[in-house]
Structure formats: structure tokens, C-alpha cells
C-alpha positions as protocol buffer text, in pm:
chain_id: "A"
residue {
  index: 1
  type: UNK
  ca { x: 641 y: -4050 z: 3446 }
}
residue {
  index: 2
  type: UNK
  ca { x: 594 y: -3696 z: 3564 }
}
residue {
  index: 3
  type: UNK
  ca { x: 925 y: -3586 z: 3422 }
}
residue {
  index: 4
  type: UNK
  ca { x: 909 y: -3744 z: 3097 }
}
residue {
  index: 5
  type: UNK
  ca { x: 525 y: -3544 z: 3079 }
}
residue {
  index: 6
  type: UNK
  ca { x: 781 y: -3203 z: 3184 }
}
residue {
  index: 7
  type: UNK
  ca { x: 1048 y: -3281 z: 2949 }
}
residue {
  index: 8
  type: UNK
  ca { x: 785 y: -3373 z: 2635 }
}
residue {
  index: 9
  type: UNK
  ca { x: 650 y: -3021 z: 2721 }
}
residue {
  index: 10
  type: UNK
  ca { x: 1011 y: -2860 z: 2710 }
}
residue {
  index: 11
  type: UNK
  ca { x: 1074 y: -3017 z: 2421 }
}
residue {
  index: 12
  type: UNK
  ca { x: 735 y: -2912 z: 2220 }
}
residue {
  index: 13
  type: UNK
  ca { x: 776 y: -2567 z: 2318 }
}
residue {
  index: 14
  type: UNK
  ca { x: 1133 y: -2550 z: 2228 }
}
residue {
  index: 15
  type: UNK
  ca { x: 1041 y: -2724 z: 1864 }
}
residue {
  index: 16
  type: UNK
  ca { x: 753 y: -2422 z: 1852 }
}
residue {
  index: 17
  type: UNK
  ca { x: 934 y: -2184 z: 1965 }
}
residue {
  index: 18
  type: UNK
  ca { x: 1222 y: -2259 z: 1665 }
}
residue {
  index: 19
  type: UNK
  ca { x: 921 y: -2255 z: 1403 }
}
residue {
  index: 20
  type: UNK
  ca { x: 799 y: -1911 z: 1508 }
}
residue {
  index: 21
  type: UNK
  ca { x: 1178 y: -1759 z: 1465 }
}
residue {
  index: 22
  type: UNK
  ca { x: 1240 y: -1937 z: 1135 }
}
residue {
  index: 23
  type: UNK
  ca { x: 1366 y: -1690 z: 897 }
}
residue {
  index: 24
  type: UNK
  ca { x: 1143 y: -1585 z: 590 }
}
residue {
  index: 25
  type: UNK
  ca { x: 1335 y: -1466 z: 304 }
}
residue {
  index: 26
  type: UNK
  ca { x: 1070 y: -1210 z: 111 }
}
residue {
  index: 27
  type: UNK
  ca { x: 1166 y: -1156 z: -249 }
}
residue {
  index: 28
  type: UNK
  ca { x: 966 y: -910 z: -518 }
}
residue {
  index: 29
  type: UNK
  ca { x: 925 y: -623 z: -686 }
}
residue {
  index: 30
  type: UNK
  ca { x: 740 y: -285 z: -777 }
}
residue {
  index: 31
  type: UNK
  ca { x: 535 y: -186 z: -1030 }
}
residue {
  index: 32
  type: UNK
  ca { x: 235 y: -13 z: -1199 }
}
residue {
  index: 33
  type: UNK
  ca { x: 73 y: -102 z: -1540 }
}
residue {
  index: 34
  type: UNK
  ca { x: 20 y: 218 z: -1750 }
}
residue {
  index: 35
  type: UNK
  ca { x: -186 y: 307 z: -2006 }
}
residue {
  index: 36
  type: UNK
  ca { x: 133 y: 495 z: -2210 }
}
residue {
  index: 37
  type: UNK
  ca { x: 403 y: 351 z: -2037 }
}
residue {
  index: 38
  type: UNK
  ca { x: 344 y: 6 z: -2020 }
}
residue {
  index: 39
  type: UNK
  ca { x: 500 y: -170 z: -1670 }
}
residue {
  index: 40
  type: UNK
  ca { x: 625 y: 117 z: -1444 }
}
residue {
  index: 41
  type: UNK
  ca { x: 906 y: -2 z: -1242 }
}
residue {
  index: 42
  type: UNK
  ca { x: 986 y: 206 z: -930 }
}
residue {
  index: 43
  type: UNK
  ca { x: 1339 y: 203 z: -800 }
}
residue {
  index: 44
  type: UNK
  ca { x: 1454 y: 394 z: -448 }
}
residue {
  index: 45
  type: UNK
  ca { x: 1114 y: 281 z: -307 }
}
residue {
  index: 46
  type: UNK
  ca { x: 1120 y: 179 z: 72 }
}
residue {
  index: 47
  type: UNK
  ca { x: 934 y: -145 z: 148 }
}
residue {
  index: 48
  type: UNK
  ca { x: 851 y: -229 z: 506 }
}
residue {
  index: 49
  type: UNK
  ca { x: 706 y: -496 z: 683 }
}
residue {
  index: 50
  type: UNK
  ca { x: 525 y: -412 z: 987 }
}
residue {
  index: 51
  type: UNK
  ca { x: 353 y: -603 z: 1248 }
}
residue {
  index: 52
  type: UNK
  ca { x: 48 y: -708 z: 1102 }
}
residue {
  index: 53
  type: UNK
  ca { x: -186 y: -636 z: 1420 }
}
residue {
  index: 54
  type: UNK
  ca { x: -40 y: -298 z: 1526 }
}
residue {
  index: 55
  type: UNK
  ca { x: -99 y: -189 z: 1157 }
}
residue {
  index: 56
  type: UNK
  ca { x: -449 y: -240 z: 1198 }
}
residue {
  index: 57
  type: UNK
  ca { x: -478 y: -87 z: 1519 }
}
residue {
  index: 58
  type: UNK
  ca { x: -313 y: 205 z: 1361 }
}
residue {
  index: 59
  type: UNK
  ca { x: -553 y: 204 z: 1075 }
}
residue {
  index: 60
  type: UNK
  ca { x: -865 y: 205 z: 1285 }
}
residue {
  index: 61
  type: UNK
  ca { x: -737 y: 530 z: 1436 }
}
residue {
  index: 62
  type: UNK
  ca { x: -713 y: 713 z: 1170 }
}
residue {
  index: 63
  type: UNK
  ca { x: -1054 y: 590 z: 1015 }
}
residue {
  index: 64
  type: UNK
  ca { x: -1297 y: 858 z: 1124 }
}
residue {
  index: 65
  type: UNK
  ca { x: -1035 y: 1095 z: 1001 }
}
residue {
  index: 66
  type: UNK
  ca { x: -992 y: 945 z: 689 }
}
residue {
  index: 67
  type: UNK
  ca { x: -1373 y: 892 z: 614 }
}
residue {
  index: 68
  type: UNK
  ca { x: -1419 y: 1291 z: 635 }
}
residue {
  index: 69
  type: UNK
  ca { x: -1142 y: 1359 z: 410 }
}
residue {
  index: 70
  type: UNK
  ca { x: -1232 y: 1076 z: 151 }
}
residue {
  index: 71
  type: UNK
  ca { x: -1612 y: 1224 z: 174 }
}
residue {
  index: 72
  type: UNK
  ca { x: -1436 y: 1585 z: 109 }
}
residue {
  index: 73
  type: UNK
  ca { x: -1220 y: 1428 z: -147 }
}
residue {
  index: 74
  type: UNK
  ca { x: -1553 y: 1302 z: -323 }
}
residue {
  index: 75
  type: UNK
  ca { x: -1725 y: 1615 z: -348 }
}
residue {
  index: 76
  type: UNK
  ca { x: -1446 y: 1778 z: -506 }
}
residue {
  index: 77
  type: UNK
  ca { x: -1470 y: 1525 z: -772 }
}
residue {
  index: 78
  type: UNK
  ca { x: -1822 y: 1585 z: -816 }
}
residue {
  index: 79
  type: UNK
  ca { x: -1751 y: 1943 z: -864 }
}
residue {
  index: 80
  type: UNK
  ca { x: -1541 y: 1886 z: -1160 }
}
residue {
  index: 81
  type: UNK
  ca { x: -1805 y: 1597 z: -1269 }
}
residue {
  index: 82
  type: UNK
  ca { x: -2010 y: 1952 z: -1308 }
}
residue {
  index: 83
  type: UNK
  ca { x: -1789 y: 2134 z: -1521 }
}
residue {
  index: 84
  type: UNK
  ca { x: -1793 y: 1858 z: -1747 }
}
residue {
  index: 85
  type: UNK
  ca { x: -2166 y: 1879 z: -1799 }
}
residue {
  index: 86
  type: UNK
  ca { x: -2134 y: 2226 z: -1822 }
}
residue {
  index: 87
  type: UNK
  ca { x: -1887 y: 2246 z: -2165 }
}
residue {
  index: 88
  type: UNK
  ca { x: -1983 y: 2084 z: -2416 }
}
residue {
  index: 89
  type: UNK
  ca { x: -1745 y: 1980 z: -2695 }
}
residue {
  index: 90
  type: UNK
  ca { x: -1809 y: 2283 z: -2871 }
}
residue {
  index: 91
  type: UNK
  ca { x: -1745 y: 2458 z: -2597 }
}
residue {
  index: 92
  type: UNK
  ca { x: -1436 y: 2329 z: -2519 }
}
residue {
  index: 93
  type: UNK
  ca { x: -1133 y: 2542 z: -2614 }
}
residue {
  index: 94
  type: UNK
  ca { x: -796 y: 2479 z: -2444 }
}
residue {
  index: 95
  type: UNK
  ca { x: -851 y: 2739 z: -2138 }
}
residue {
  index: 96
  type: UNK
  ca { x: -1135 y: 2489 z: -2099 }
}
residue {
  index: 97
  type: UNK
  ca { x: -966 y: 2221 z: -2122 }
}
residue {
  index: 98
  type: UNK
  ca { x: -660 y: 2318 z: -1883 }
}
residue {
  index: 99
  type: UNK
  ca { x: -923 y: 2448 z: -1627 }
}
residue {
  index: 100
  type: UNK
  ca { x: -1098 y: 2073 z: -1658 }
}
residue {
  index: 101
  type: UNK
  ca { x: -762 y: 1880 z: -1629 }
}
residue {
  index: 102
  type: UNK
  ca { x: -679 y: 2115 z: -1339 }
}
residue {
  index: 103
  type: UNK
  ca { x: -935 y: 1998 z: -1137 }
}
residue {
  index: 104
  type: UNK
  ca { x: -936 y: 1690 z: -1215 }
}
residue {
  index: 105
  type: UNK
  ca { x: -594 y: 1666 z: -1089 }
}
residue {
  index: 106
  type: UNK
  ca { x: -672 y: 1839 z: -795 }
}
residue {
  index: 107
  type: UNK
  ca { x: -914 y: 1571 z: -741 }
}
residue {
  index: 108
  type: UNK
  ca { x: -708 y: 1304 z: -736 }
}
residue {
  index: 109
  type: UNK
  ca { x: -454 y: 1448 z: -505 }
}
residue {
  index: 110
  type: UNK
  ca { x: -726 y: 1526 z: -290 }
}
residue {
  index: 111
  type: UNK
  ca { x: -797 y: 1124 z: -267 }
}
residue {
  index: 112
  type: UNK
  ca { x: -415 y: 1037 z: -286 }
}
residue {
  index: 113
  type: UNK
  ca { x: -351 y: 1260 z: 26 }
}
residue {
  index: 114
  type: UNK
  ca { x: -634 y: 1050 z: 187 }
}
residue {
  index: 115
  type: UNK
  ca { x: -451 y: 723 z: 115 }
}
residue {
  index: 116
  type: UNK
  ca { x: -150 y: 877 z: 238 }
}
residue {
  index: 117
  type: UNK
  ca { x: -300 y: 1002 z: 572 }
}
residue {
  index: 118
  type: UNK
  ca { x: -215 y: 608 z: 702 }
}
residue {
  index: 119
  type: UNK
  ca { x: 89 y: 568 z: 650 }
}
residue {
  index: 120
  type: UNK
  ca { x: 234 y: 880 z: 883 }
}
residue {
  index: 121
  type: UNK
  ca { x: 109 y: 659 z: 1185 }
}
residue {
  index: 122
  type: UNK
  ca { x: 230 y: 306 z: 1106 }
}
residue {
  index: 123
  type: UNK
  ca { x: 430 y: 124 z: 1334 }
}
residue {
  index: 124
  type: UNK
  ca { x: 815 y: 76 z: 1365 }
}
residue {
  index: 125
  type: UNK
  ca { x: 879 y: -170 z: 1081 }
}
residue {
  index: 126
  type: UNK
  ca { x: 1041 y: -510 z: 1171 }
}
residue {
  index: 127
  type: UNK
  ca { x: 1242 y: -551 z: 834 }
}
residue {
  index: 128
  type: UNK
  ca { x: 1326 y: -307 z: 540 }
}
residue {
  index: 129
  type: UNK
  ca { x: 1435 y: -336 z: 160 }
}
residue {
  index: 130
  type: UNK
  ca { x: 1489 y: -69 z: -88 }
}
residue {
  index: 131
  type: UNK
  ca { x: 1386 y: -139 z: -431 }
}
residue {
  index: 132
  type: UNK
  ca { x: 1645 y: -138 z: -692 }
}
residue {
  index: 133
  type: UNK
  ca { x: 1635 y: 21 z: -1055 }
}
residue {
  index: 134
  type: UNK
  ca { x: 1437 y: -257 z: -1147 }
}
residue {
  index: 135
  type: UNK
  ca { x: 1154 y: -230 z: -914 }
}
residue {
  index: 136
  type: UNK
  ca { x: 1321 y: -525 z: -753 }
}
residue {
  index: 137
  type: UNK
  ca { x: 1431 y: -651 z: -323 }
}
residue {
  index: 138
  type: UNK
  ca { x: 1488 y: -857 z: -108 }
}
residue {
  index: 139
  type: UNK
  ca { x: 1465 y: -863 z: 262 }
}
residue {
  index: 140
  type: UNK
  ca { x: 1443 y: -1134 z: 560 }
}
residue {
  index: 141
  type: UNK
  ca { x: 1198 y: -1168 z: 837 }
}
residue {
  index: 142
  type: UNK
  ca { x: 1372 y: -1250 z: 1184 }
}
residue {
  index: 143
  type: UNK
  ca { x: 1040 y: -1456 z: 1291 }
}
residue {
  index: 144
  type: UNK
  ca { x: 745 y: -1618 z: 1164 }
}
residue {
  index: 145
  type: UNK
  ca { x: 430 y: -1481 z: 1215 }
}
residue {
  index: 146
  type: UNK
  ca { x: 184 y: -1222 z: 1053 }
}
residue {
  index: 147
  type: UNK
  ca { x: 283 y: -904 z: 945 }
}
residue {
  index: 148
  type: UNK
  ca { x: 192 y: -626 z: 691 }
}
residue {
  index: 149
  type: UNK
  ca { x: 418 y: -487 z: 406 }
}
residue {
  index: 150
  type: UNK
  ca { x: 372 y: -111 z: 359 }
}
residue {
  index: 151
  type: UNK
  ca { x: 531 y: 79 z: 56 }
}
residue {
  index: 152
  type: UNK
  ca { x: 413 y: 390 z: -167 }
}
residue {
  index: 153
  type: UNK
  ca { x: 607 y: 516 z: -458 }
}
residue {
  index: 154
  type: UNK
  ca { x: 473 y: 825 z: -670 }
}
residue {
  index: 155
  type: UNK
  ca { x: 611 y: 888 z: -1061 }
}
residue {
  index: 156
  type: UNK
  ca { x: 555 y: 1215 z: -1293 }
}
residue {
  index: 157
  type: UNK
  ca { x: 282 y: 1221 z: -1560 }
}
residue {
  index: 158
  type: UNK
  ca { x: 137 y: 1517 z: -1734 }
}
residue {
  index: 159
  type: UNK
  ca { x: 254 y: 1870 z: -1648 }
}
residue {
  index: 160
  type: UNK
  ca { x: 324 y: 1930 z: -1276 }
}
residue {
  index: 161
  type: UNK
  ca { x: 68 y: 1590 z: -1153 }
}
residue {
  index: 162
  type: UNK
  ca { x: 261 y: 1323 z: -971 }
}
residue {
  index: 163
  type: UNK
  ca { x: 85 y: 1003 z: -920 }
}
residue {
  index: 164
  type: UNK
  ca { x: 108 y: 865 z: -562 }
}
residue {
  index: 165
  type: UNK
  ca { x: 71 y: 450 z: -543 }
}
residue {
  index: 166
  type: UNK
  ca { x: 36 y: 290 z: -208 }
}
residue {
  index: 167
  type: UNK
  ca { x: 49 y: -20 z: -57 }
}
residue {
  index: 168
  type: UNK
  ca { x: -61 y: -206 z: 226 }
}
residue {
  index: 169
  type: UNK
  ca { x: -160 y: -582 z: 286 }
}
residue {
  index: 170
  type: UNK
  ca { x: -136 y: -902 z: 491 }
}
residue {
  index: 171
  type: UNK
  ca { x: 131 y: -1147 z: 450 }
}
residue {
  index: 172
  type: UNK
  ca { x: 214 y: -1483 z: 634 }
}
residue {
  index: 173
  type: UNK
  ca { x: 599 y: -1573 z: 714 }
}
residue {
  index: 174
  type: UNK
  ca { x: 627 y: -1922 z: 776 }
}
residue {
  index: 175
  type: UNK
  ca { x: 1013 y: -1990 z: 729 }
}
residue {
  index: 176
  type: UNK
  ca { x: 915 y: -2056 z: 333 }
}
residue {
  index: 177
  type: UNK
  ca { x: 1063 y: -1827 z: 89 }
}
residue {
  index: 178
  type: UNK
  ca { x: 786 y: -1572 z: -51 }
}
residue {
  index: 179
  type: UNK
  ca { x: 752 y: -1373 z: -355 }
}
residue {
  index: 180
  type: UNK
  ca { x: 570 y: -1072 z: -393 }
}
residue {
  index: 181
  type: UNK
  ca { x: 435 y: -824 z: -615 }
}
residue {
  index: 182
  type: UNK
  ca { x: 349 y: -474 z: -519 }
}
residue {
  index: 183
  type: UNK
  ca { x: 146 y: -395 z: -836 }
}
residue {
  index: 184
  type: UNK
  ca { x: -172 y: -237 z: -984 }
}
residue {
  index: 185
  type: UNK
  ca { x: -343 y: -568 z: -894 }
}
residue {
  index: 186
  type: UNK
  ca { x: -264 y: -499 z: -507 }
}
residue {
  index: 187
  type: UNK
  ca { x: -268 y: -122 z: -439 }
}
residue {
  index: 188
  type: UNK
  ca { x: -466 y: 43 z: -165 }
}
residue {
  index: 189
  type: UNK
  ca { x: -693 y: 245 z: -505 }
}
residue {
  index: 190
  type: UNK
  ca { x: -752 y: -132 z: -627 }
}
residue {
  index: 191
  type: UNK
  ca { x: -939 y: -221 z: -372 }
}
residue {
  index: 192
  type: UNK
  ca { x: -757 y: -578 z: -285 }
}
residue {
  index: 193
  type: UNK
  ca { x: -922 y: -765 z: -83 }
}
residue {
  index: 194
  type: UNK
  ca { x: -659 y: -882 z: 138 }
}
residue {
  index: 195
  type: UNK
  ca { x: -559 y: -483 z: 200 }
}
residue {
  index: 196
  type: UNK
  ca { x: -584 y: -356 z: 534 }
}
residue {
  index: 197
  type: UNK
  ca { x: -712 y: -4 z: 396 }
}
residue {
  index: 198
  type: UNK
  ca { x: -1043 y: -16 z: 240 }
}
residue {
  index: 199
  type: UNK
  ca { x: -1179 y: 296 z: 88 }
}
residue {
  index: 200
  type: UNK
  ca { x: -1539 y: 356 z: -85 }
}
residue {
  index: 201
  type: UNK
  ca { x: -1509 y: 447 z: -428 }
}
């Protein structure tokens, strides 16, 4: 009796132990919605998934960082909030108006280098898929488990401004094939609530 107890045992945590390692095939794609450009699709973009745990860790280190910067990041937006009061639309010639898109550009890298202070300290990803010129990959998980997948693309706009889009949220591999999106919907500046970097607007 006491060996068929043993080998019922073996035999559970061999079935378990098969389920954790099933393979997860992760399909999806990249993409912003624009207000001029319709769907943005970003190709060459790096998509990672990381160890969903160690992520966080990571995260929490860098939060009292982050918090200053974002808080820094804030006031400079307030500044040009000022200058805005300040001309009226009479006022407004195009030295004005380069001087007020300046800093509001300057303001929004200020918050985009925030996002991006994160993702220097992630750690070692367990799979990795580059986009194609589509926007589009595809990429397999060894094991089952939870993880994170990690990604940030940028794209021209007006002038010199790039816009920097990042990504970061929790995903469950479970041996069933996945699709994602990495969108607008789902970036760290959307607030999504399953995102592992939360930042007061």
C-alpha cells in the first residue's frame, strides 16, 4: 500500500511537473493609434518576456527614484501650463509659438525618460522576438508560469520630437497559444491596469 501511495506521488509530480514546462507559443503585434497617422506599426522592436516576479522586484527599486523624477517631470509641465496663460491668442506669433511647442516637448521627454528609467534594470529575459515590418512576432515560452513582456518602440513626429512608447504587463503561459497586442490600449502612459508600472498623471 505504501508504495502504490510513493508511486501515485511520483506520478502526480511528474504529470505537474510536464504542465509547468509546456510550451506557450506567444503570437502579436505592435502598434500605436495616431491622431494623423492612423495605426502606427513598429517594426525592429525587441519584445521580451521576463520573469514576472523579478520584474516587479526590479520595479520597486527604482520607485523612489522614479517618483522624484515624475514629480520633476510634472513641474516642468506646469511651467509651460504658465506660458500658455501668459500669451494670449493675440499674442501669439510664431517665435511664440515655437518657444510653446518647445517646451512642451521638453515636457514630455522629461516624463518619457521617467518611463524609461525601468527598463535599464529589468531582468535577463527568458524568450525574445523582434517585430517585423508589420508590427508583427512570434516567440515560444520554454515553461509555463507567470512572466512579464517588456517592449518600447519610439517613432518621429514634428521637427526633431521622437515619441517613446513603452510597455510592460503581466501575462499567464499555460501551454495555450496566446495573442497579444502591444497597443495604445496597454502602454505604461495608458495607465492599464494589469501594468506593472503605474505612474500618477
Amino acid at each position: 500500500m505504501k508504495n502504490k501511495i510513493i508511486l501515485a506521488l511520483l506520478l502526480a509530480c511528474s504529470i505537474f511537473t510536464a504542465a509547468c514546462k509546456k510550451e506557450t507559443e506567444i503570437t502579436g503585434e505592435v502598434f500605436v493609434v495616431t491622431k494623423g497617422a492612423g495605426n502606427y506599426k513598429f517594426g525592429l522592436v525587441q519584445v521580451a518576456i521576463v520573469p514576472l516576479e523579478e520584474a516587479k522586484q526590479q520595479v520597486r527599486s527604482q520607485q523612489s527614484a522614479v517618483t522624484r523624477a515624475w514629480e520633476e517631470a510634472i513641474a516642468y509641465e506646469s511651467t509651460c501650463d504658465g506660458y500658455e496663460r501668459k500669451y494670449s491668442d493675440d499674442d501669439r506669433n510664431y517665435r511664440v509659438e515655437k518657444m510653446l511647442g518647445d517646451c512642451r516637448d521638453l515636457a514630455e521627454n522629461a516624463k518619457e525618460a521617467v518611463y524609461s528609467k525601468y527598463f535599464t534594470t529589468l531582468p535577463l529575459p527568458v524568450a525574445t522576438a523582434q517585430t517585423d515590418s508589420d508590427g508583427k512576432f512570434n516567440l515560444k515560452l520554454p515553461e509555463g508560469g507567470k512572466y512579464a513582456v517588456a517592449a518600447k518602440a519610439e517613432r518621429s513626429v514634428t521637427g526633431e520630437r521622437r515619441e517613446q512608447y513603452f510597455w510592460l504587463f503581466e501575462i499567464n503561459a499555460d501551454g495555450t497559444p496566446q495573442k497579444i497586442s502591444l497597443s495604445s490600449n496597454n502602454m505604461v502612459s495608458s495607465n492599464y491596469q494589469e501594468s506593472l508600472i503605474t505612474v500618477s498623471k
